[in-house]
mmCIF file of the C-alpha atoms, coordinates in Angstrom:
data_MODEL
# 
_entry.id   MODEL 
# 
loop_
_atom_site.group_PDB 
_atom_site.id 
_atom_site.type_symbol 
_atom_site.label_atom_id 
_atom_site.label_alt_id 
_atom_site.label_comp_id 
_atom_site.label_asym_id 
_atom_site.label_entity_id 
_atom_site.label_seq_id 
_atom_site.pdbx_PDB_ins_code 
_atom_site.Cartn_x 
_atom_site.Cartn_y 
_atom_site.Cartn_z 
_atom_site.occupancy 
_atom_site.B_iso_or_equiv 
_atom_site.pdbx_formal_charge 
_atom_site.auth_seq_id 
_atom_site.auth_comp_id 
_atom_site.auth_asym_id 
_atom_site.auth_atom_id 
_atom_site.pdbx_PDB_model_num 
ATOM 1  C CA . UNK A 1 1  ? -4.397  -5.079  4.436   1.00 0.00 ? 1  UNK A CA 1 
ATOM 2  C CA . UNK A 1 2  ? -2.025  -5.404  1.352   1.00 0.00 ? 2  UNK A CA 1 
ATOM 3  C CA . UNK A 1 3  ? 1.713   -5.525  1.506   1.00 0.00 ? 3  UNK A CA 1 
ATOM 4  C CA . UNK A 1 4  ? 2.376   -2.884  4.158   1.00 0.00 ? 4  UNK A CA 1 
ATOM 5  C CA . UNK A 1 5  ? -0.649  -0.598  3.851   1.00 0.00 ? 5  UNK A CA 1 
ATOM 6  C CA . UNK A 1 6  ? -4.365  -1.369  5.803   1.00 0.00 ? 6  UNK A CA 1 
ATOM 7  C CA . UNK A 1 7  ? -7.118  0.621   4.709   1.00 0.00 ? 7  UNK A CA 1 
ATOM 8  C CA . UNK A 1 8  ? -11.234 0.417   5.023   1.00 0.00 ? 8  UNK A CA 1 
ATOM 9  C CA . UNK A 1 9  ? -11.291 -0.334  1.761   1.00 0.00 ? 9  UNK A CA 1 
ATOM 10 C CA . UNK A 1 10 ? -10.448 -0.939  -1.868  1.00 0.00 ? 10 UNK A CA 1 
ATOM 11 C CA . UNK A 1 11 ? -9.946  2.440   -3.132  1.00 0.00 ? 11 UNK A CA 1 
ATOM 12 C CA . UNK A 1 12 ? -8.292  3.487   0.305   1.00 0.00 ? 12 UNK A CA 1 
ATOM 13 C CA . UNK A 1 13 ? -5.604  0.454   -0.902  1.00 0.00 ? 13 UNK A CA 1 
ATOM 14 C CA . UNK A 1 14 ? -5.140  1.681   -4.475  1.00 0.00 ? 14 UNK A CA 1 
ATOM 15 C CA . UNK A 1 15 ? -3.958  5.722   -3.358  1.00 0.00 ? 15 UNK A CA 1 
ATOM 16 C CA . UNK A 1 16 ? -1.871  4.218   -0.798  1.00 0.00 ? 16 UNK A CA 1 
ATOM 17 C CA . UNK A 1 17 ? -0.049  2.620   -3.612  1.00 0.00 ? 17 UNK A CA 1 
ATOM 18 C CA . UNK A 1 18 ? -0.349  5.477   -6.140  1.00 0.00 ? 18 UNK A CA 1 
ATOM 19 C CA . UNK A 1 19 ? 1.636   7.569   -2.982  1.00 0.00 ? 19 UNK A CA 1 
ATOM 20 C CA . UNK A 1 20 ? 3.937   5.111   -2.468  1.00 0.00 ? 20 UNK A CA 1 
ATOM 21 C CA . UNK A 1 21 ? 5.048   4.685   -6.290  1.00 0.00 ? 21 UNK A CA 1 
ATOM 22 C CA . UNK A 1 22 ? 4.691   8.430   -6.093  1.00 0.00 ? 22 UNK A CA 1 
ATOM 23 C CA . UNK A 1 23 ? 7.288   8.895   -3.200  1.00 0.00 ? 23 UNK A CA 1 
ATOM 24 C CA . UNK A 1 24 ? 4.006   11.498  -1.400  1.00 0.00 ? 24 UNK A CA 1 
ATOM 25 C CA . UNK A 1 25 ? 2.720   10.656  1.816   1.00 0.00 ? 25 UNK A CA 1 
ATOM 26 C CA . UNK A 1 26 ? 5.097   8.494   3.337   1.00 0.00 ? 26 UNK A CA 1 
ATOM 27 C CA . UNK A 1 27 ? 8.082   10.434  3.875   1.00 0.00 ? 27 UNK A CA 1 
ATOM 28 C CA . UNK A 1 28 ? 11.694  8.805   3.447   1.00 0.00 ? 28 UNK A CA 1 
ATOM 29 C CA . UNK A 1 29 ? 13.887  6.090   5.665   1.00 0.00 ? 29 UNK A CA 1 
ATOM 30 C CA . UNK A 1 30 ? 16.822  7.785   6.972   1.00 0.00 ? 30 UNK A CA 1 
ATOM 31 C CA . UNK A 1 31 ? 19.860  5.725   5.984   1.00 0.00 ? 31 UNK A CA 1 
ATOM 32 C CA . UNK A 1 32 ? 19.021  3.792   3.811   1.00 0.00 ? 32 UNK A CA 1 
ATOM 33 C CA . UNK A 1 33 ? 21.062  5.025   0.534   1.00 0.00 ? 33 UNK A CA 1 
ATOM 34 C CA . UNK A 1 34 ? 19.418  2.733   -2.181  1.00 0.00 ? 34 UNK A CA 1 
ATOM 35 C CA . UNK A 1 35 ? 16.058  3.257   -4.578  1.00 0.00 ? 35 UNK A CA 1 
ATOM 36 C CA . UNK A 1 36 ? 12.598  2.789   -2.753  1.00 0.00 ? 36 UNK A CA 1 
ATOM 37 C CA . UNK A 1 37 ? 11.300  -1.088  -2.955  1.00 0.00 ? 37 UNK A CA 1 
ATOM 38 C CA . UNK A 1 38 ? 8.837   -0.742  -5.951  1.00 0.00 ? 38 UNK A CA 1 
ATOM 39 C CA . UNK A 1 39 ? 4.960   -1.961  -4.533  1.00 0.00 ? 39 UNK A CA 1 
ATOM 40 C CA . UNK A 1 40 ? 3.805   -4.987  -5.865  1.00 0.00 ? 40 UNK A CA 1 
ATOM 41 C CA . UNK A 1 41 ? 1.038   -4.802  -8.742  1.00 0.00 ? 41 UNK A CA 1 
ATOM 42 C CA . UNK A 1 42 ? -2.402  -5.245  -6.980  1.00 0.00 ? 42 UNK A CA 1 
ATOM 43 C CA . UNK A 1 43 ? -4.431  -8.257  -8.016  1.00 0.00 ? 43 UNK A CA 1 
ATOM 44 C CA . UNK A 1 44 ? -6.662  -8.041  -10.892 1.00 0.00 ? 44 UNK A CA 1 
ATOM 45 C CA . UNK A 1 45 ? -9.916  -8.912  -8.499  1.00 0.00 ? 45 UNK A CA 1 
ATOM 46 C CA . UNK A 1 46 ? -11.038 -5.782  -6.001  1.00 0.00 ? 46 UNK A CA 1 
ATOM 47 C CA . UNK A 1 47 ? -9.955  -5.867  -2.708  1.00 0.00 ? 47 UNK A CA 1 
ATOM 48 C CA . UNK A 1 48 ? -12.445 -7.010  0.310   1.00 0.00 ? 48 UNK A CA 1 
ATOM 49 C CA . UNK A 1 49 ? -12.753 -7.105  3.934   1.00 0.00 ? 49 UNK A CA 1 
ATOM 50 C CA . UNK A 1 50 ? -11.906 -10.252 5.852   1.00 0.00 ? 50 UNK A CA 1 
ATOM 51 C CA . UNK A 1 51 ? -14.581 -9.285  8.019   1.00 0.00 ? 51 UNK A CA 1 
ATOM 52 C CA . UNK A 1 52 ? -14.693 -9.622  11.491  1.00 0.00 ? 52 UNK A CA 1 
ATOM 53 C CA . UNK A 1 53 ? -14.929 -13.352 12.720  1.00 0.00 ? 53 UNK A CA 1 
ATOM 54 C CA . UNK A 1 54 ? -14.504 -14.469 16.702  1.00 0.00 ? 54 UNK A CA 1 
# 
C-alpha cells in the first residue's frame, strides 16, 4: 500500500501512479471543482511487501 493505491507489488504501485498523474483509470470525483491532488513522488528504494505476520 502507498498513499491511496494497494497493489501485489512494486511495479503494480508505480502504473497506479503513472494513471493517476495521467487522469486514466480512476475516473473523476463529482463535485469537486478544483485540480486533482498531485501523488506524492515514490521513495527512491523499491517498494516491498509487509508480509503477512499473525
Amino acid at each position: 500500500m502507498f498513499w491511496n493505491w494497494i497493489g501485489r507489488s512494486h511495479e503494480e504501485i508505480v502504473q497506479a501512479r503513472e494513471d493517476w498523474m495521467n487522469g486514466t483509470r480512476f475516473g473523476e470525483v463529482k463535485g469537486y471543482d478544483g485540480l486533482p491532488i498531485p501523488a506524492p513522488e515514490l521513495p527512491a528504494t523499491q517498494l516491498k511487501a509487509r508480509g503477512r505476520v499473525r
